[in-house]
N, C-alpha and C positions, 0 to 999 in steps of 0.2 A: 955437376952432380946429377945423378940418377934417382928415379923411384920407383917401387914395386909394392905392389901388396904385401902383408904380410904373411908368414906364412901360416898365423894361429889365427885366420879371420875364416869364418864360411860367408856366404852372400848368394842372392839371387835380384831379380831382375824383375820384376810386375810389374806390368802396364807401364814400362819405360823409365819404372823409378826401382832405383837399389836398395836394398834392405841390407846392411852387411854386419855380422856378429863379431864382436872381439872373442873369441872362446877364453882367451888368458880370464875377461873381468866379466863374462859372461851380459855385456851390454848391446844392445843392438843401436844400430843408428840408421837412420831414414834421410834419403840423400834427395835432395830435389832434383830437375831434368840436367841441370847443369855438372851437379855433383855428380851425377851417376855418368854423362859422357867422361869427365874426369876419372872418374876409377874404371869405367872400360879402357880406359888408355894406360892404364896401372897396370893392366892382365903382363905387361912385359916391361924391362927396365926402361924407363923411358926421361926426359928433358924437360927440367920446368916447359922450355920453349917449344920442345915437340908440343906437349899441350896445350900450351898458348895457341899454336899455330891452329891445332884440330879447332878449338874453340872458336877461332875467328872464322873458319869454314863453315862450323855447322851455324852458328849463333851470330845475331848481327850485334857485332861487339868489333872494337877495337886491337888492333894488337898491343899496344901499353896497357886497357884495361881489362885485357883479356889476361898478359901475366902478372901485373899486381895481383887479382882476383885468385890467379890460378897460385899464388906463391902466397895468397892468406890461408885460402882452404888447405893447399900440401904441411904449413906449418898445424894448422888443425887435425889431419888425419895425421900427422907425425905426433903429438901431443896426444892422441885418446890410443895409439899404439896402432893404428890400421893400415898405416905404410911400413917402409925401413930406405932406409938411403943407402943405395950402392954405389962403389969407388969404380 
């Protein structure tokens, strides 16, 4: 399975951390240094494991706990409407 932003989110990028809008529920969410490497890698359809992977490169992290982590927050940003899953 694939993921992507949504396409009703706006977002930017400050001092390394994301700030990103649902525009549907008018919410905003504040993403820590982690979160936001994770939705830079949203910009295109991409692989629980693609991310997994970036993460273990930029972050001194594991690859098992690099994708458990990475497959709690996707259920997360799936859940507040900030992704969409692609076939």
């Amino acid at each position: 399975m694939r993921y992507k932003r949504a396409k009703h989110t706006a977002w930017r990028t400050i001092s390394g951390q994301a700030f990103i809008v649902n525009t549907k529920t008018s919410t905003l969410h504040e993403l820590n240094d982690v979160g936001t490497a994770i939705w830079e890698c949203l910009r295109r359809p991409v692989t629980l494991d693609d991310i997994s992977r970036h993460l273990v490169d930029v972050f001194e992290t594991t690859l098992p706990e690099a994708r458990k982590d990475t497959d709690d927050f996707l259920r997360q940003l799936t859940k507040t409407g900030l992704i969409d899953h692609v076939s």
